[in-house]
DRENPA-482826 format. One line per field, with one value per residue: chain; x, y, z of N, C-alpha, C, O in turn. Coordinates in Angstrom, 2 decimals, m for minus. Layout:
REM residues N
chain [A  ...]
n_xx [X  ...]
n_yy [Y  ...]
n_zz [Z  ...]
ca_xx [X  ...]
ca_yy [Y  ...]
ca_zz [Z  ...]
c_xx [X  ...]
c_yy [Y  ...]
c_zz [Z  ...]
o_xx [X  ...]
o_yy [Y  ...]
o_zz [Z  ...]
//
This chain:
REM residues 171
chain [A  A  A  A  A  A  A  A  A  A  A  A  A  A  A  A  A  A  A  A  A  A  A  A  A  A  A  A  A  A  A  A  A  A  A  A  A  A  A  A  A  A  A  A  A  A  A  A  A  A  A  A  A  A  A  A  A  A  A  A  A  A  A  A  A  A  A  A  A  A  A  A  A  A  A  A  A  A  A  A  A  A  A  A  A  A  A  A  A  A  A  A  A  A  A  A  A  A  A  A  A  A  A  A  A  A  A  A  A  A  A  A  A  A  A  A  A  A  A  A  A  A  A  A  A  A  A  A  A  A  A  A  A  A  A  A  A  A  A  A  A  A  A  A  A  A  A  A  A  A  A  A  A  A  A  A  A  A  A  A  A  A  A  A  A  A  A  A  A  A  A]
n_xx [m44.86  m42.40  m39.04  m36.05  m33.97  m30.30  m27.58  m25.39  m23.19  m20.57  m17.86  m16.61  m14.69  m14.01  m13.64  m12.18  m10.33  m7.34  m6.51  m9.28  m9.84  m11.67  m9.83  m7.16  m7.84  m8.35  m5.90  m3.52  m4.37  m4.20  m1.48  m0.47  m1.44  m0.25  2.84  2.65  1.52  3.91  6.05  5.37  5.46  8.30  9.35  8.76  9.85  8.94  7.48  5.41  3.87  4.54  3.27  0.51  m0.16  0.33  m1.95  m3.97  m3.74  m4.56  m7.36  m8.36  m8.52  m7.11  m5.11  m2.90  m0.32  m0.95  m3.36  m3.03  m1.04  m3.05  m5.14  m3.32  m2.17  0.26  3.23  4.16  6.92  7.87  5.78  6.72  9.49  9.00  6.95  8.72  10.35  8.84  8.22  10.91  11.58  9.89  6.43  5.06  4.01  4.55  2.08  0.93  m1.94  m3.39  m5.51  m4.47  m1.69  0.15  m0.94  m0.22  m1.00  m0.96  0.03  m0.44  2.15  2.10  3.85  3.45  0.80  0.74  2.86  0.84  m1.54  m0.28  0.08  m2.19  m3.35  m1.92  m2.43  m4.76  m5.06  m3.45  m5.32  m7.71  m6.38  m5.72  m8.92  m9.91  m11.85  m14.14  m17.50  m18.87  m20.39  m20.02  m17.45  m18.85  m20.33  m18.52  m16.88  m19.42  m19.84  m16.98  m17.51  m19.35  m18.58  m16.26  m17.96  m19.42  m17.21  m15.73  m17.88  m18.50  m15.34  m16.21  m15.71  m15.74  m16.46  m16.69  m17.93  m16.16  m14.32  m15.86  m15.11  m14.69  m16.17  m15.10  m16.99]
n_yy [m16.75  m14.47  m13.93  m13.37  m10.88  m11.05  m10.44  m8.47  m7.69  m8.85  m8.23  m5.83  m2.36  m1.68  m3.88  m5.70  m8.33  m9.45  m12.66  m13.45  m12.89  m14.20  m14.40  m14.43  m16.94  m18.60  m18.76  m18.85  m21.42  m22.70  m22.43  m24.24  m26.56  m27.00  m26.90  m29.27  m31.40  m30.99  m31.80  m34.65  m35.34  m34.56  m37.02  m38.39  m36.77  m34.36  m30.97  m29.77  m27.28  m28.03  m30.17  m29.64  m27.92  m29.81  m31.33  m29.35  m29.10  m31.92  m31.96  m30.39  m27.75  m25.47  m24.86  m23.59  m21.80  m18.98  m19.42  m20.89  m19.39  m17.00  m18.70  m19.68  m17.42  m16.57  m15.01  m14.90  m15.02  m16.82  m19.12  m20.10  m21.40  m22.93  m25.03  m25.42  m27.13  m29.07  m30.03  m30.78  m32.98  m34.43  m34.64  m33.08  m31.57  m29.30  m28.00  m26.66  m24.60  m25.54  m23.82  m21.41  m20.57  m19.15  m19.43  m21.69  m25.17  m26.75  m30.07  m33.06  m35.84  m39.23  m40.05  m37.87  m37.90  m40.72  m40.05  m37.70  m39.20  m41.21  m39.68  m38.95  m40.19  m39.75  m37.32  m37.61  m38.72  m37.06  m34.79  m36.45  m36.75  m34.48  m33.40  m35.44  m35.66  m34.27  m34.41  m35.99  m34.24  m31.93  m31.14  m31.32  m29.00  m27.13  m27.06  m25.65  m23.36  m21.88  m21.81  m20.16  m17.98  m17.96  m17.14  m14.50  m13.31  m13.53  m11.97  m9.70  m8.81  m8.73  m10.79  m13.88  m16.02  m20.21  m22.72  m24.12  m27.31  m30.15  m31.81  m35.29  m36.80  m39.75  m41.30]
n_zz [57.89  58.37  57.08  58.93  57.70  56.60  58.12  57.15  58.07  59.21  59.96  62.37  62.45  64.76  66.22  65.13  64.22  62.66  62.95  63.20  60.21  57.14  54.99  55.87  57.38  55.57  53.89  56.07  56.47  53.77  53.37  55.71  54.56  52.05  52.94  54.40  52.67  50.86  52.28  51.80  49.05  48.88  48.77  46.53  44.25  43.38  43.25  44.63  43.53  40.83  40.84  41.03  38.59  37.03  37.79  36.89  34.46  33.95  34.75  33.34  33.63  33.07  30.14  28.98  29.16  29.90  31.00  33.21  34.60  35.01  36.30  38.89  39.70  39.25  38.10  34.96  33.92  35.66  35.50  33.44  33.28  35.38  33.53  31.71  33.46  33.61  31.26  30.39  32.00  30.95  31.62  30.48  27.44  24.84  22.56  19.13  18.63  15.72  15.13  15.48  15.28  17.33  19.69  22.28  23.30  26.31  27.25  29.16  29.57  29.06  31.35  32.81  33.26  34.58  36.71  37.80  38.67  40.67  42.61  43.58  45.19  47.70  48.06  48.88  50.78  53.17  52.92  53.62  56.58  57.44  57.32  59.56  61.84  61.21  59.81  57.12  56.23  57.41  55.55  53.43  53.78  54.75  51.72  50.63  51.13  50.99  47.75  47.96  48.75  46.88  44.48  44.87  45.90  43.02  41.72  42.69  41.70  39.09  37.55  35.47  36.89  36.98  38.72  40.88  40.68  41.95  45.16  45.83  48.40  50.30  52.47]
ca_xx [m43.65  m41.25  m37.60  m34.88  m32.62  m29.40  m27.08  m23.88  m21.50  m20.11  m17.06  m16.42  m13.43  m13.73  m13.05  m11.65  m8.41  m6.44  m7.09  m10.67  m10.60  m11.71  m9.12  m6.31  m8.15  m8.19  m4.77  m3.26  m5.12  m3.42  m0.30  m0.35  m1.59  0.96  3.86  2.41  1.69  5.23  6.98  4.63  6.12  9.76  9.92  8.79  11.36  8.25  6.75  3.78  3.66  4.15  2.14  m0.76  0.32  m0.07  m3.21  m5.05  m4.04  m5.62  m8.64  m8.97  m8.64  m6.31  m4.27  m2.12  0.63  m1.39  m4.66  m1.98  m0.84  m4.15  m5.52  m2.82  m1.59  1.92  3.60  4.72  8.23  8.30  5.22  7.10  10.02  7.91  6.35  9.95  10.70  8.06  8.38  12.20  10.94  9.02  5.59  4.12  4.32  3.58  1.41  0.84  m2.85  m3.19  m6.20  m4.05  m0.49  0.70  m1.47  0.62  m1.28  m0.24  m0.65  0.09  2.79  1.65  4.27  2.73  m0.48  1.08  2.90  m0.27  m2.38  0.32  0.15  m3.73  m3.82  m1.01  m3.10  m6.18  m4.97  m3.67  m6.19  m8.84  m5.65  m6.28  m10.14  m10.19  m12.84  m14.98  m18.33  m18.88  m21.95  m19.26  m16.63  m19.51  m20.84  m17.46  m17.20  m20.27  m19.40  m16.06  m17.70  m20.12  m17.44  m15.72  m19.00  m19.43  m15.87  m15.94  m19.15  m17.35  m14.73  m16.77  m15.22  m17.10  m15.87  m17.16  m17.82  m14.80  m14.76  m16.33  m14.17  m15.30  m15.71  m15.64  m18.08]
ca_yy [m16.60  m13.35  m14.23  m12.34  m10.33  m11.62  m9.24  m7.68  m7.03  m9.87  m7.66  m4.57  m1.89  m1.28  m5.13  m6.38  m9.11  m10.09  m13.99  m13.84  m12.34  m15.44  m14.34  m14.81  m18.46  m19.63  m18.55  m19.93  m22.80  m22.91  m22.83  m25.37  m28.32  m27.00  m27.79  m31.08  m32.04  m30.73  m33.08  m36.01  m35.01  m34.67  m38.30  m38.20  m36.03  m33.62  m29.92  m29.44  m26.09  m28.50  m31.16  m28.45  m27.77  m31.10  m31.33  m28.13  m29.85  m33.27  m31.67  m28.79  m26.21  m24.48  m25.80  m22.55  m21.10  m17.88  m19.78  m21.31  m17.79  m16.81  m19.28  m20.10  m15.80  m16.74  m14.53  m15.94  m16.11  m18.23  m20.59  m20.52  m21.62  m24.57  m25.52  m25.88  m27.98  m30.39  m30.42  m31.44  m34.22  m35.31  m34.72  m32.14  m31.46  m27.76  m28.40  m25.21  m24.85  m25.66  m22.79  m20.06  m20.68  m18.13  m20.48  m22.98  m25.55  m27.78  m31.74  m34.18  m37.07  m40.45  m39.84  m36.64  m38.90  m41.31  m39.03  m37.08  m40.39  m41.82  m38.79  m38.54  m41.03  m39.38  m36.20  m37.96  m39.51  m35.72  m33.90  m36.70  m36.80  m32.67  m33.51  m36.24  m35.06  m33.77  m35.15  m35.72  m32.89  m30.64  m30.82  m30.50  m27.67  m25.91  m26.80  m24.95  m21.74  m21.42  m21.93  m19.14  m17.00  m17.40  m16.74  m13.62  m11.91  m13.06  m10.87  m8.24  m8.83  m8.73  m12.36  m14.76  m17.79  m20.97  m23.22  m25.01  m28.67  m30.72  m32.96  m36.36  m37.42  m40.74  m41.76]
ca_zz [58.67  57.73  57.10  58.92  56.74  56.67  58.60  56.01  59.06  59.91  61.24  62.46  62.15  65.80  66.74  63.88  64.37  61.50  63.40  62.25  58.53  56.69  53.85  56.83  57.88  54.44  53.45  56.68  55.97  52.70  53.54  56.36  53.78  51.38  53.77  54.92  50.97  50.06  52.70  51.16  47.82  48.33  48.54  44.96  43.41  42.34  44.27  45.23  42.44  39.90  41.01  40.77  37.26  36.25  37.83  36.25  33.25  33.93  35.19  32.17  34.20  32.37  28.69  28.48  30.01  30.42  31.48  34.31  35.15  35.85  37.57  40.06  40.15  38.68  36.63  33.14  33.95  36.98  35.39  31.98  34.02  35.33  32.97  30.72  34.27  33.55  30.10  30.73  32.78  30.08  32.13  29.44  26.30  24.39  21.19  18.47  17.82  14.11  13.65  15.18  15.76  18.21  20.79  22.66  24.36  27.04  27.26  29.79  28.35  29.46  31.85  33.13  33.59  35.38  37.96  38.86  39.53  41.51  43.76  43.85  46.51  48.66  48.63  49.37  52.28  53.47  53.09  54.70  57.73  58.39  57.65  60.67  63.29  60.59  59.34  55.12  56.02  57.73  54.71  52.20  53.90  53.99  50.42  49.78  51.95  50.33  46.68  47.75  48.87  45.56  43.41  45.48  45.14  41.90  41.11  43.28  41.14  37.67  37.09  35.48  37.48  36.86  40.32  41.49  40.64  43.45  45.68  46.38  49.69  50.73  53.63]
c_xx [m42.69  m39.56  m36.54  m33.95  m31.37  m28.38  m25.72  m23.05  m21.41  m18.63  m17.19  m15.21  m12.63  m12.65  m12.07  m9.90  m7.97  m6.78  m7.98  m11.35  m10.58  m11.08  m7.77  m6.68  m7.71  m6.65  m3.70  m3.53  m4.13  m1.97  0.23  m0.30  m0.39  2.23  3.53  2.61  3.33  6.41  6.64  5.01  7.07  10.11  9.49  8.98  10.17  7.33  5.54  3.11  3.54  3.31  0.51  m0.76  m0.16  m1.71  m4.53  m5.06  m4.95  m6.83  m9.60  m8.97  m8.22  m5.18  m3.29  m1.23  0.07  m2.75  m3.87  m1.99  m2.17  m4.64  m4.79  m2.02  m0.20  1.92  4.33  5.80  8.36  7.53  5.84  8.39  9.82  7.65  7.74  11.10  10.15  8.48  9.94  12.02  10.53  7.65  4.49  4.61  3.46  3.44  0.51  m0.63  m2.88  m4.45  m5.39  m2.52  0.51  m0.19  m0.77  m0.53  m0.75  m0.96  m0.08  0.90  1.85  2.41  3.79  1.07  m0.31  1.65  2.27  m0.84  m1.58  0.47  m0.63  m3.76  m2.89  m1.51  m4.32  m6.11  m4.67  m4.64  m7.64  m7.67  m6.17  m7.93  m10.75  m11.02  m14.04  m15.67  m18.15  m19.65  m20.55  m18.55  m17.68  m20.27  m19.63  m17.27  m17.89  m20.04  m18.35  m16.68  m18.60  m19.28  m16.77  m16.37  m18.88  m18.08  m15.86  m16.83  m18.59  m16.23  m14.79  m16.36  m16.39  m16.78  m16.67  m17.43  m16.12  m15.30  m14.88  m15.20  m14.75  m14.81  m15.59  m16.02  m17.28]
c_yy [m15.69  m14.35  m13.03  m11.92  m10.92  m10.35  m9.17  m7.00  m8.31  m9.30  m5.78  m3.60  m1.93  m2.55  m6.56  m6.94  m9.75  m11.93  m14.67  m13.44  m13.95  m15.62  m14.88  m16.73  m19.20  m19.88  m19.16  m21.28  m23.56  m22.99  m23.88  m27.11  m28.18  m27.36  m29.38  m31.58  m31.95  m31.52  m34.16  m36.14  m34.80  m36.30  m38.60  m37.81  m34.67  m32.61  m29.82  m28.13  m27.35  m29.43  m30.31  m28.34  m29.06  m31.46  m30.10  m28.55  m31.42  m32.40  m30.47  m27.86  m25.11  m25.35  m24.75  m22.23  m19.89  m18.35  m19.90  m20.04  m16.83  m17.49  m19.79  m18.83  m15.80  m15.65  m15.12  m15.93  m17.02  m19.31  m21.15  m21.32  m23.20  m25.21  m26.00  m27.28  m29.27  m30.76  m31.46  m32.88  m35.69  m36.09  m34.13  m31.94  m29.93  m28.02  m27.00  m25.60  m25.02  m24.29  m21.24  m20.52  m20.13  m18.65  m21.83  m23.54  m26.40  m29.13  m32.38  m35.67  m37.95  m40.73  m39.20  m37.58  m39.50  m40.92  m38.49  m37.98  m40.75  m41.04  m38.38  m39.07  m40.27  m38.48  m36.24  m38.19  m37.86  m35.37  m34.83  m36.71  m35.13  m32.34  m34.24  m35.58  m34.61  m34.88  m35.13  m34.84  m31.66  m30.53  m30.50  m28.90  m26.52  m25.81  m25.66  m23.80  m21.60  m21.44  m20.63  m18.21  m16.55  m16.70  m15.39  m12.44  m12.39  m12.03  m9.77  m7.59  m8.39  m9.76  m13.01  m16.35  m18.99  m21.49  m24.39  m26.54  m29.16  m31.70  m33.83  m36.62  m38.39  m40.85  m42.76]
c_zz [57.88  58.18  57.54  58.49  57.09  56.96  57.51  57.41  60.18  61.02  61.33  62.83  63.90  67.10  66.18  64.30  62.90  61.39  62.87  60.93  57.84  55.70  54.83  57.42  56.84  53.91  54.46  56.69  54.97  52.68  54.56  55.22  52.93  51.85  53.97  53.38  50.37  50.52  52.27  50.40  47.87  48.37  47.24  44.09  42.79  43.44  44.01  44.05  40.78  39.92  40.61  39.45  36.34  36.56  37.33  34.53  32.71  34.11  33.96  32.75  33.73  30.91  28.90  29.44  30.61  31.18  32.94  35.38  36.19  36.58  38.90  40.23  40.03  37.72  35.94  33.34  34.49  36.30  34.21  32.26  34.36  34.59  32.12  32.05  33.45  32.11  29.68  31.27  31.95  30.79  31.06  28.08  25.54  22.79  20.43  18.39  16.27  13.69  14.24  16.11  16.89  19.89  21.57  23.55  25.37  27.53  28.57  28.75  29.34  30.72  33.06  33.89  35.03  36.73  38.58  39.19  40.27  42.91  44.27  45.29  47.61  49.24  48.92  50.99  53.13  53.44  54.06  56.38  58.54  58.42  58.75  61.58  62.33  60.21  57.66  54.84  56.06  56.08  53.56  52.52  53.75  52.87  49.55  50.31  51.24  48.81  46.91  48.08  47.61  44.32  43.99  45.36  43.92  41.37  41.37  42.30  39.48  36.92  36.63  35.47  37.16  37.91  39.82  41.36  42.02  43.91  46.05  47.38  50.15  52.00  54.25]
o_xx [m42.21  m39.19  m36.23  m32.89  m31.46  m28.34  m25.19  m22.46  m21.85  m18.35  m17.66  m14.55  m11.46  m11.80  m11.60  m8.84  m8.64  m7.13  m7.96  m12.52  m9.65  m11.27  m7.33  m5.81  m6.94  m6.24  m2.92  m2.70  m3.50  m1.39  1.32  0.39  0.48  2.83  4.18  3.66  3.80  7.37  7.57  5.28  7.44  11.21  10.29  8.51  10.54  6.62  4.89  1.90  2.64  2.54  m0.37  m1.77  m0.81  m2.52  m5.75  m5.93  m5.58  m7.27  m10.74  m9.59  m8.72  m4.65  m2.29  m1.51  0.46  m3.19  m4.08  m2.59  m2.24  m4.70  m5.44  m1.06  0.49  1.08  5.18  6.24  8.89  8.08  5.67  8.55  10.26  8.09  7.73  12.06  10.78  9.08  10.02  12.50  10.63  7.45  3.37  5.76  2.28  4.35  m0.39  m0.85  m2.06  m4.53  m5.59  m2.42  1.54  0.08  m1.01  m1.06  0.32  m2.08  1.02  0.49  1.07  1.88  3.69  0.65  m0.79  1.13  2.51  m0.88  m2.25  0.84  m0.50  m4.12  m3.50  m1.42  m5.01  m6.82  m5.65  m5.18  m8.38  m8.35  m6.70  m8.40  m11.90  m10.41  m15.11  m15.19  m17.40  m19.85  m20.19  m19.17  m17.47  m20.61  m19.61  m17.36  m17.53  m20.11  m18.75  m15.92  m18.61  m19.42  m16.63  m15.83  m17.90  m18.01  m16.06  m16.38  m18.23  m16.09  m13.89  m16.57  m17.55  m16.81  m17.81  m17.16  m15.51  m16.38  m14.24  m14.49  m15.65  m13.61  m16.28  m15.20  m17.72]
o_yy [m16.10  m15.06  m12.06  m12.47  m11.43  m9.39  m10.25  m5.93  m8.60  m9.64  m4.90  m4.13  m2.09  m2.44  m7.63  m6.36  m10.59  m12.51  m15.78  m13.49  m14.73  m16.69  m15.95  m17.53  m20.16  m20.99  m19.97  m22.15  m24.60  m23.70  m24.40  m28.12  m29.05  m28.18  m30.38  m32.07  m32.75  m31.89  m34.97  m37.34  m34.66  m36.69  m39.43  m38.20  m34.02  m33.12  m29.83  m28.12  m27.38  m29.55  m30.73  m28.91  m29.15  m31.79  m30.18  m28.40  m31.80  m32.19  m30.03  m26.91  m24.00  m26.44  m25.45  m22.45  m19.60  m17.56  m19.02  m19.80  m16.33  m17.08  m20.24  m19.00  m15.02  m15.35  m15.90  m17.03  m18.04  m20.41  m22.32  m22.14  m24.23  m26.35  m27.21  m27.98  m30.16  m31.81  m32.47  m33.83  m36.91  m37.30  m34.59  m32.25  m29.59  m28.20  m26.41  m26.77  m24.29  m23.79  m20.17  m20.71  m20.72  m18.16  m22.97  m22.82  m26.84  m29.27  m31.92  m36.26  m37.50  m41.61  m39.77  m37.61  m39.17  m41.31  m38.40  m37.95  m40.71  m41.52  m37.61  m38.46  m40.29  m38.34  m35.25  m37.92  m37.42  m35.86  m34.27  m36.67  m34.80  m31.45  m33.95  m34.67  m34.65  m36.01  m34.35  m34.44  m30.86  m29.78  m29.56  m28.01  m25.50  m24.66  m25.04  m22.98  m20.87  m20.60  m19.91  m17.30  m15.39  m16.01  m14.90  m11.29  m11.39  m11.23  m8.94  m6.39  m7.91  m9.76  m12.92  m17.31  m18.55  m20.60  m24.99  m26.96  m28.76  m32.30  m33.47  m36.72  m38.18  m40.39  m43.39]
o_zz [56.83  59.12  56.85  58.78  58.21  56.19  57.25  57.50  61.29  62.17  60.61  63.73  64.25  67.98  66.55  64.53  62.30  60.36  62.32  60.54  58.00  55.12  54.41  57.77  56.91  53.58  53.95  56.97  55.17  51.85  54.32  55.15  52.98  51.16  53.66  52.96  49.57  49.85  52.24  50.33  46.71  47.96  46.80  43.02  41.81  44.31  42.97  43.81  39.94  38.97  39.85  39.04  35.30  35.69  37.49  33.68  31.73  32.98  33.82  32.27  33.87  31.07  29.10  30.62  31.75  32.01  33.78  36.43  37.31  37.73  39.85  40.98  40.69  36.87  36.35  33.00  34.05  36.26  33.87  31.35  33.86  34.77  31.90  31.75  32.88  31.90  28.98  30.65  32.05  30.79  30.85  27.80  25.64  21.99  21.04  18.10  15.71  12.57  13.68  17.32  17.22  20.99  21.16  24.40  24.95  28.03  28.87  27.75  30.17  31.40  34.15  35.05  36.11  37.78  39.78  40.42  41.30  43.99  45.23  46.30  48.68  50.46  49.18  51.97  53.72  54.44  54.88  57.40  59.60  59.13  59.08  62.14  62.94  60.15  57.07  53.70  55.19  55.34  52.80  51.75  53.05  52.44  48.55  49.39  50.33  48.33  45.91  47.26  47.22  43.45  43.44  44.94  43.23  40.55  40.54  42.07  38.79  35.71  37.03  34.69  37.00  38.71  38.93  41.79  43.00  43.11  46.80  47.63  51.15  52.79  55.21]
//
């Protein structure tokens, strides 16, 4: 049994809507949950930017102010900014490397801890509320389409992304 090539024109210039670029779906996308999450979060004195912040640090995603930068496309004033938010807060804390000093990393206080778990569940419940109608196949299959999307412009890119931590679904 031959396998049919996999067609490379998914659009074309001639019919092409802004509606259906899947950089326009996702990004609308993205900003819809971000509103909903950000009204969920003003009743907890804490935005949705920093909440992220705190969570790239629980998760390792990023220790640095410049790791930050890059991975969430901030420039260093605004996250340095932030980050001297949280730190104010007494959510984070910036710790010198000891083998090369000119390295700041960034910690979660016990504080910092405590604030992002307390908000895990808020954004669990969101995100399964705008997942409602969906199966645990559907969301893992979008999962895996958006993770191949990102491997893919990364390569495009010459990135050498890692995969995106998985989200647990509950059944």
């Amino acid at each position: 049994m031959s396998r049919q090539p996999v067609s490379r024109q998914h659009y074309s210039a001639d019919s092409f809507h802004l509606q259906d670029s899947i950089g326009y779906l996702v990004k609308r996308t993205q900003h819809l949950m971000r509103d909903r999450i950000e009204t969920v979060f003003a009743s907890q004195g804490i935005t949705f930017q920093q909440w992220v912040v705190l969570m790239h640090l629980r998760d390792g995603i990023a220790a640095t102010t410049a790791g930050l930068c890059e991975e969430l496309r901030h420039d260093s004033g605004a996250m340095t900014r932030l980050i001297d938010q949280l730190e104010e807060r007494g959510f984070i804390e910036r710790q010198r490397q000891s083998a090369d000093r000119r390295v700041v990393n960034l910690a979660l206080t016990s504080a910092g801890r405590k604030m992002v778990e307390s908000l895990v569940p808020l954004t669990v419940d969101t995100l399964n509320d705008a997942l409602a109608g969906f199966t645990k196949a559907d969301v893992q299959q979008l999962q895996s389409l958006l993770r191949r999307i990102i491997a893919r412009v990364g390569d495009l890119n010459g990135e050498d992304d890692e995969a995106a931590p998985v989200l647990k679904v509950k059944s």
